[in-house]
SELOVEX-199432 format. One record per residue: x, y, z of N, C-alpha, C in turn; residue number from 1. Coordinates in steps of 0.1 Angstrom, whole numbers, m for minus. Each point is the difference from the previous one (the first is absolute). Layout:
BEGIN
SITE   npx   npy   npz  capx  capy  capz   cpx   cpy   cpz   i
SITE     X     Y     Z     X     Y     Z     X     Y     Z NUM
...
! end
This chain:
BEGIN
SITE   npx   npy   npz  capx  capy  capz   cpx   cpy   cpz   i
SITE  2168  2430  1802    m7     0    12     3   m12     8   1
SITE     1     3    15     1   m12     4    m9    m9     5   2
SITE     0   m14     0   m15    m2     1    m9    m1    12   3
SITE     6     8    12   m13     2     8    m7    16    m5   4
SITE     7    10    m9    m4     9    m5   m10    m5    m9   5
SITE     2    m9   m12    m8    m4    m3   m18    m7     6   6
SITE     6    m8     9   m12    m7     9    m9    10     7   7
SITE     6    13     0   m12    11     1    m5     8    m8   8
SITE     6    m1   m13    m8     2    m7   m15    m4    m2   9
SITE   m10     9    m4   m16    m3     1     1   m11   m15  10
SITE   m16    m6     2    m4    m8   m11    m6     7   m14  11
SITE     2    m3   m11    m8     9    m7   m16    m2     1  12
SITE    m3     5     1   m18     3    m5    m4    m9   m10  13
SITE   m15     4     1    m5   m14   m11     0     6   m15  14
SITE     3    12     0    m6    13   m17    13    m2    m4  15
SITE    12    m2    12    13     2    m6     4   m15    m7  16
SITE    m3    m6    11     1   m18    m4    m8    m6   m15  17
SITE   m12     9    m2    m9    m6    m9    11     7   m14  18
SITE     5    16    m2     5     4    m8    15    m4    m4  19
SITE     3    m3     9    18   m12    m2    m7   m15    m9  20
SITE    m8    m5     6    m8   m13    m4    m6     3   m20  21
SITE    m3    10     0    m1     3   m14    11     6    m6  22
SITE    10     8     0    14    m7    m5     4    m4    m2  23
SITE     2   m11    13     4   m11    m3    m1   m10   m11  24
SITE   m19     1    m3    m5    m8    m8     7     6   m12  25
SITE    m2    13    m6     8     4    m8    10    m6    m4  26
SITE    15     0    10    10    m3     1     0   m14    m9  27
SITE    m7    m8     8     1   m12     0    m6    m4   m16  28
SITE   m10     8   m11    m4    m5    m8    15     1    m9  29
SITE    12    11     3     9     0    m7     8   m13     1  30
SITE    m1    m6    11     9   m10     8    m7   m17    m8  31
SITE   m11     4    m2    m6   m17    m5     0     6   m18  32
SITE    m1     6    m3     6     3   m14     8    m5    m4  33
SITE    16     8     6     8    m5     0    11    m9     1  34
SITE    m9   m10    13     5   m14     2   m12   m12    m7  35
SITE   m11     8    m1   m10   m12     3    m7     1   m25  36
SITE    m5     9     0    m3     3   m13     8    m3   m13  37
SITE    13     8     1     9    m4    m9     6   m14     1  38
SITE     0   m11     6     4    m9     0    m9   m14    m6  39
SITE   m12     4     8   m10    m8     0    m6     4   m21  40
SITE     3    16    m4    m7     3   m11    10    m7   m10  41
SITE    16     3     4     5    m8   m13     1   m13     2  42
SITE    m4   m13    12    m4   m11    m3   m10     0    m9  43
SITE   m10     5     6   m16    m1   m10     5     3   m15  44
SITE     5     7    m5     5     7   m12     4   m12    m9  45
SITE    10    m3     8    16    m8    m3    m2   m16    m6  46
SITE    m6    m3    13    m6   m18     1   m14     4    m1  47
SITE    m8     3     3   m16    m1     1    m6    m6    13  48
SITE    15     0    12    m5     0    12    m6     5    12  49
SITE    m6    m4     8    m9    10    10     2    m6    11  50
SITE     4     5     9    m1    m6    14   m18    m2     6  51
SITE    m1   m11     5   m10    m6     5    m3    14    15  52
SITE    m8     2     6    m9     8    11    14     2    11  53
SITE    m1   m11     7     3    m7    11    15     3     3  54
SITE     6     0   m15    18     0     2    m2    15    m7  55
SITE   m14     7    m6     6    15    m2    m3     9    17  56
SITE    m7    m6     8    m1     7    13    13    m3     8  57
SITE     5    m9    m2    12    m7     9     9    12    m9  58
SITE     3    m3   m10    17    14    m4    m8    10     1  59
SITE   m10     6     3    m1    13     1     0     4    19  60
SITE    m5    m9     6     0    m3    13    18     4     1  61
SITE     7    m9    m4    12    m2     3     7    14    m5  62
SITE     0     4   m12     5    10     0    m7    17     6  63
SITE   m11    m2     1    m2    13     9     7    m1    17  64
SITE    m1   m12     4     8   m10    14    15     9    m3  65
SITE     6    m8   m10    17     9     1     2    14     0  66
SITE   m11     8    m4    m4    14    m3     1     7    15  67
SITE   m13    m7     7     3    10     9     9    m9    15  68
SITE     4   m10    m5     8    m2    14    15     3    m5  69
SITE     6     4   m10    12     7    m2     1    14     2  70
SITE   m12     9    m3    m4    11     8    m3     1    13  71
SITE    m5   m10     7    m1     3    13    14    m1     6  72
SITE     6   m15    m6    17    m3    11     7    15    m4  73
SITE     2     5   m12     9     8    m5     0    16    12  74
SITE   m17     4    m1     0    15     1   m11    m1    12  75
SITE   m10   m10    m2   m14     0    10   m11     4    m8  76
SITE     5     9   m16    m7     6    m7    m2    m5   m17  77
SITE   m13     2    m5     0    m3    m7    m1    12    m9  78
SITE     1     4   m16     1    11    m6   m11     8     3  79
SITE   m15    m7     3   m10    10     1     0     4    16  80
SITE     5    m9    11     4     7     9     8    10     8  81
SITE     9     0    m9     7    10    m6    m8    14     0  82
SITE    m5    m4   m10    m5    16    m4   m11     4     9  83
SITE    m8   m11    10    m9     4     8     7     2    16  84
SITE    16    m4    m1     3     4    13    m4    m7     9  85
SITE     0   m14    m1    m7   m11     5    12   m12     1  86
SITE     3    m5    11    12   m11     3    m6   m15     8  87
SITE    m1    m8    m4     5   m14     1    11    m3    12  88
SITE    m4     3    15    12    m8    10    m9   m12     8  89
SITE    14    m9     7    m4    m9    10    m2     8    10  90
SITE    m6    m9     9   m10     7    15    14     4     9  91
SITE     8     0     1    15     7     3     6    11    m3  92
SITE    m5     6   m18     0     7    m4    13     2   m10  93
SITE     4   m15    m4    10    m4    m9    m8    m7   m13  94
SITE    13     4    m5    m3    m4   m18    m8   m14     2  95
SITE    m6    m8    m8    m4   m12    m1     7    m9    m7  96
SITE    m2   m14     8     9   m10    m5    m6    m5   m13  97
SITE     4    m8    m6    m7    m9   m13    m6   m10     6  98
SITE    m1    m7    12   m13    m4     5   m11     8     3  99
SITE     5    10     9   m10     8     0   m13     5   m11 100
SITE    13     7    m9    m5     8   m12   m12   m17    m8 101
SITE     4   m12     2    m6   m11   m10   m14     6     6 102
SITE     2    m4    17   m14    m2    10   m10     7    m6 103
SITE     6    17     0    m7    13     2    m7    m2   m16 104
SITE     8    m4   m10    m6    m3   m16   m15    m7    m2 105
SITE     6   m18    11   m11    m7     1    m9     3     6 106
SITE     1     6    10   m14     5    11    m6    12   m10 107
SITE     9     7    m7    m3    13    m8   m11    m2   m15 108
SITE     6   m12    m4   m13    m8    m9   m12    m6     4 109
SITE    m4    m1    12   m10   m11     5   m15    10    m4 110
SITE     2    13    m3   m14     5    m8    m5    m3   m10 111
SITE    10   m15   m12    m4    m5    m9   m10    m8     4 112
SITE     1    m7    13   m10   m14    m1   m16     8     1 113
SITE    m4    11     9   m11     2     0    m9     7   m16 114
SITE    12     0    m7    m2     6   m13    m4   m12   m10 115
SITE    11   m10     7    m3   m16   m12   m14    m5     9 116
SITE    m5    m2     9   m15     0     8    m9     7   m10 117
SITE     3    12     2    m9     7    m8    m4     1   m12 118
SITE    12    m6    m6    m4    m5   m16    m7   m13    m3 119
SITE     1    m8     7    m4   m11    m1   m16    m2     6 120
SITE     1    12    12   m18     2     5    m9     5   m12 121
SITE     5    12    m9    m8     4    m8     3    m1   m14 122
SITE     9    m7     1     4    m4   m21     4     7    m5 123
SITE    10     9     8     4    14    m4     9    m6   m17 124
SITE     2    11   m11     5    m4   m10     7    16    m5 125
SITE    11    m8    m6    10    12    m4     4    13     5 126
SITE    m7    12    m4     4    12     8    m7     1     9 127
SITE    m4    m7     5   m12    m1    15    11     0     9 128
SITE     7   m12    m4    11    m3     9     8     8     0 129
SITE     6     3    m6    15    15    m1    m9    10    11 130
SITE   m15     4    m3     0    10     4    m5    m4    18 131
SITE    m2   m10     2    m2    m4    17    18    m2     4 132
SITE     4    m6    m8    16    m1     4     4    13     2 133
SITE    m3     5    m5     7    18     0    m9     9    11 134
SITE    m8    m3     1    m9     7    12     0    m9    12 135
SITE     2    m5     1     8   m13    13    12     1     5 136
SITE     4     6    m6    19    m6    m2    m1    23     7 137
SITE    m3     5    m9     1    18     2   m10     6    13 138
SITE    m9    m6     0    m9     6    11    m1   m10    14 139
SITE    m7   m16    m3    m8    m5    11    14    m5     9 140
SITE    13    m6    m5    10    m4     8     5     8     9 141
SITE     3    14    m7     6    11    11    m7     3    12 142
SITE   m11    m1    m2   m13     2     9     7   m10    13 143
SITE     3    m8    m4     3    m8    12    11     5    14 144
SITE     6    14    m6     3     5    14    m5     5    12 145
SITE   m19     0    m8    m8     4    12    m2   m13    11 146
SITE     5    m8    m4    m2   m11     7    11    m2    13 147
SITE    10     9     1     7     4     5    m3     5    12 148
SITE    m3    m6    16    m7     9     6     7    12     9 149
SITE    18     1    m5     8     9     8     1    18    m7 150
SITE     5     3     8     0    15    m6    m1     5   m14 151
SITE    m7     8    m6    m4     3   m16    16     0    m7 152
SITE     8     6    11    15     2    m6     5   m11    m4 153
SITE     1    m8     8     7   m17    m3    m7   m12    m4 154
SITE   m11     4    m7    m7   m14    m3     4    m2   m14 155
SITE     1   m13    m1     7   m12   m12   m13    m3    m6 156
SITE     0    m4    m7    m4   m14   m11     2   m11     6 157
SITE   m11    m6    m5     1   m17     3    12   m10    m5 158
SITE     5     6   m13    14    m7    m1    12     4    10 159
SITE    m1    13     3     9     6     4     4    m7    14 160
SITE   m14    m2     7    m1    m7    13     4   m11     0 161
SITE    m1   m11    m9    m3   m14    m2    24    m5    m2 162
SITE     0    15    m9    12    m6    m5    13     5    10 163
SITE    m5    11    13     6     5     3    13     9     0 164
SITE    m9    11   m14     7    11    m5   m10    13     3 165
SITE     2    13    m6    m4     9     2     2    11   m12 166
SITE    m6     5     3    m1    16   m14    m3     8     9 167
SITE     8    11    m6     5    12     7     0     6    m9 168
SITE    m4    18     8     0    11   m17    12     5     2 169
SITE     8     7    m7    11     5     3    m1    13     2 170
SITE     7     6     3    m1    23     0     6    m2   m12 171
SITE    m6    14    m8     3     3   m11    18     1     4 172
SITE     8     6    12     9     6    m5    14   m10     1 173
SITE    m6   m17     2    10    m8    m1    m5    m8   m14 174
SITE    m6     3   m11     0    m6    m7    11     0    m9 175
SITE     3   m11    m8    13    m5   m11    m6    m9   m10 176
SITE    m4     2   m10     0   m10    m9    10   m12    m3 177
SITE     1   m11     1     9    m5    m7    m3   m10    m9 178
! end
């Protein structure tokens, strides 16, 4: 497509946005598994080492970071985007740069801090947390395209706005896995 075809493309919806966003999560528990688990499990094993809080949020930070901004420079898409028919463009309606794609990551995390607030307001502990992270991160962030005060079709997300990209749904009849 070319990308003023794309730039008319509508936005997805929030049911569609929320159900990519749980795939994703999916996706992604395969992704810190297999970078983040097995490495960290045969240290612990091996030596009897553990990484300290601070530097296990930073490589996991870091590696979900290379995850999806080599998906975005590559295709715009990530695997669960893919399958929801959901694209990642700049406001032009071209692929995204690796600045871009950084921006769109960091502005795309900032639903952590009202989560670390909230843990620290109420002393949240163990699966308190997973489970506000996960209902934060799946439901209350997407919500933020209502905040959007232009047409139902084209409204963004707050990262989307901030980083100066967009999501777009695709027609079923140009879809391509790759």
């Amino acid at each position: 497509m070319t990308p003023a075809e794309l730039n008319a493309l509508p936005s997805p919806r929030f049911w569609r946005r929320v159900s990519c966003c749980l795939y994703e999560q999916l996706v992604l528990l395969g992704v810190i598994a297999f970078t983040f688990l097995v490495p960290n499990l045969g240290l612990g094993i091996l030596f009897g080492i553990s990484l300290p809080s601070w530097l296990t949020f930073l490589y996991l930070y870091t590696v979900l970071g290379i995850y999806f901004i080599w998906y975005w420079t590559k295709s715009g898409q990530t695997l669960a985007m893919q399958t929801w028919r959901v694209r990642l463009i700049s406001r032009h309606g071209l692929n995204l740069s690796r600045r871009q794609a950084l921006w769109r990551y960091i502005f795309g995390s900032l639903w952590i801090i009202p989560c670390v607030v909230l843990q620290w307001m109420f002393h949240l502990e163990k699966w308190q947390i997973i489970e506000m992270l996960f209902t934060v991160a799946l439901f209350i962030w997407p919500l933020s395209i209502y905040l959007d005060r232009r047409e139902s079709s084209l409204r963004q997300s707050l990262p989307d706005r901030l980083a100066g990209t967009r999501l777009v749904e695709l027609p079923k009849n140009l879809v391509t896995l790759s």
